[in-house]
N, C-alpha and C positions, 0 to 999 in steps of 0.2 A: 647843437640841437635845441639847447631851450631858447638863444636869440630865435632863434625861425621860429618856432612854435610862440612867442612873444610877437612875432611880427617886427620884431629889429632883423634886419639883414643889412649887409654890407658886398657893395660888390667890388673883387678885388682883381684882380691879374689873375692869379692862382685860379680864382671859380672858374672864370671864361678858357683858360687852359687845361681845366678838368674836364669840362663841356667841352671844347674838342678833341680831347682825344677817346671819350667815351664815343662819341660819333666817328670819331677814325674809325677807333676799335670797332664798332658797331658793322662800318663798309667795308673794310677791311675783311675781316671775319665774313659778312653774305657774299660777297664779291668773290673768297678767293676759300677759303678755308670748308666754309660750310659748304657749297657746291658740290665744289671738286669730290667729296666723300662719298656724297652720291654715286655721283659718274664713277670714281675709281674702282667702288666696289661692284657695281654691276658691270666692269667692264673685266674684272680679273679671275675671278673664280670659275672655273669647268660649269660647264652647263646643269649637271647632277646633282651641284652643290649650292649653283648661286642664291634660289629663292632661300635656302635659310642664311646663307651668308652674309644675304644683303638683310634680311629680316634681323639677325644679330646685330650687324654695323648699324643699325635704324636705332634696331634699341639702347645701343651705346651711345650713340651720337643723341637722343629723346634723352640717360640718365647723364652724359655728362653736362648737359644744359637747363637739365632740373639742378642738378647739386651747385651750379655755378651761378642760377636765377637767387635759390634758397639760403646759400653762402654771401654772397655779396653783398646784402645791406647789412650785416654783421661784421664782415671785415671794412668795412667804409667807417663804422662808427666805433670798433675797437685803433682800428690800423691807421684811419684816415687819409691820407695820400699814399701810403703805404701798399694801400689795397692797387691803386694805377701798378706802381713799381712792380707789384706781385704779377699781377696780368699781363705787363709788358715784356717780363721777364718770361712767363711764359710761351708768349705768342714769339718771342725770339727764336727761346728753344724748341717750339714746332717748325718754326722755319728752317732754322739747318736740321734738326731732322728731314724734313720734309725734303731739301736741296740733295743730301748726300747720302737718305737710304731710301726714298721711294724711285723708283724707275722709273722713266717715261715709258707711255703705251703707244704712244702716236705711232704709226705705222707695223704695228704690230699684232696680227691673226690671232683671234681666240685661240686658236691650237698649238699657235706659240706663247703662251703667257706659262705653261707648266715647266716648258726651258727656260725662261724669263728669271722666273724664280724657285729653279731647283737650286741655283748659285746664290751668295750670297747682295743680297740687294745692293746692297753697298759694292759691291766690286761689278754689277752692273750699270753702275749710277757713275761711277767713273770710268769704265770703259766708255760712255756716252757723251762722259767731258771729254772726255780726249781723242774723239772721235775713232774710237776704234771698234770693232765688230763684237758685239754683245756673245763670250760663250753659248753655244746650241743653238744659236738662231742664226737665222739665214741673212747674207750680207744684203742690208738695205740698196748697196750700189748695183747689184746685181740687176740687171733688166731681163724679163723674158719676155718672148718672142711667139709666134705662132710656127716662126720658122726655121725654131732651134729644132736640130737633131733629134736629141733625147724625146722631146715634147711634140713632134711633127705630129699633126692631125688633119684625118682626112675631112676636112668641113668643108662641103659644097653644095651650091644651091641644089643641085640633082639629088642629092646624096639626101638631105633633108626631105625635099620633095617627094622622092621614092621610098623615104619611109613614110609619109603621110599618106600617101597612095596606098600603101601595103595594108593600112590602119583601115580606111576605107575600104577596104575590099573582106576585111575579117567581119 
């Protein structure tokens, strides 16, 4: 610190390897981590619940990036390379978190997200590696039809039409 503020600097291996992975880290993190939060949380909570849900996760997601702005040039100047390892270590451990207890949503109905995760997330998370059928939720492979059985509906242009006609006439 006091060579920089003297205006002696030295450039070495080491700097141009701290400056890139603070830039990994940096896209890394907007690309994939910071996103996705968004999206996940406005995508998983009941309708009744979501606007404060997502307003909580805002405000988690607004303090853990204040503590980690306020934290960080104190751990650079106590820890000094130490402070990377710290962060790397970290964003590892979100990652298998992130791989083996949050579930994918892709193909999945608001009104299925409460079966989703009445189980444990984790045992949903590997049902989906192993491509088998998610407990409470209806099998993805399954196709429906207009001219299954069960679901048989009478849609017809007449059928439509004569109720627009009826509408007109009230």
């Amino acid at each position: 610190m006091a060579a920089a503020a003297a205006g002696t600097t030295e450039r070495s291996a080491a700097g141009y390897v701290a400056m890139v992975a603070v830039y990994l880290n940096a896209f890394i993190i907007c690309a994939t981590w910071q996103g996705i939060t968004w999206t996940y949380a406005s995508e998983i909570f009941p309708l009744d619940i979501r606007m404060l849900c997502v307003s909580l996760t805002t405000a988690d997601t607004w303090l853990g990036s204040f503590i980690i702005a306020r934290s960080t040039p104190y751990m650079i100047s106590d820890l000094g390379y130490g402070a990377y390892f710290f962060f790397g270590a970290i964003l590892i451990c979100m990652g298998i978190w992130a791989f083996f207890c949050v579930p994918e949503t892709k193909g999945i109905t608001l009104e299925e997200m409460d079966a989703l995760f009445a189980n444990s997330c984790c045992k949903a998370v590997w049902a989906g590696i192993r491509g088998k059928p998610i407990p409470g939720l209806r099998d993805p492979a399954e196709t429906f039809s207009i001219d299954d059985e069960k679901g048989k509906m009478d849609v017809s242009v007449e059928h439509v039409e004569g109720q627009n006609n009826r509408k007109n006439e009230m």
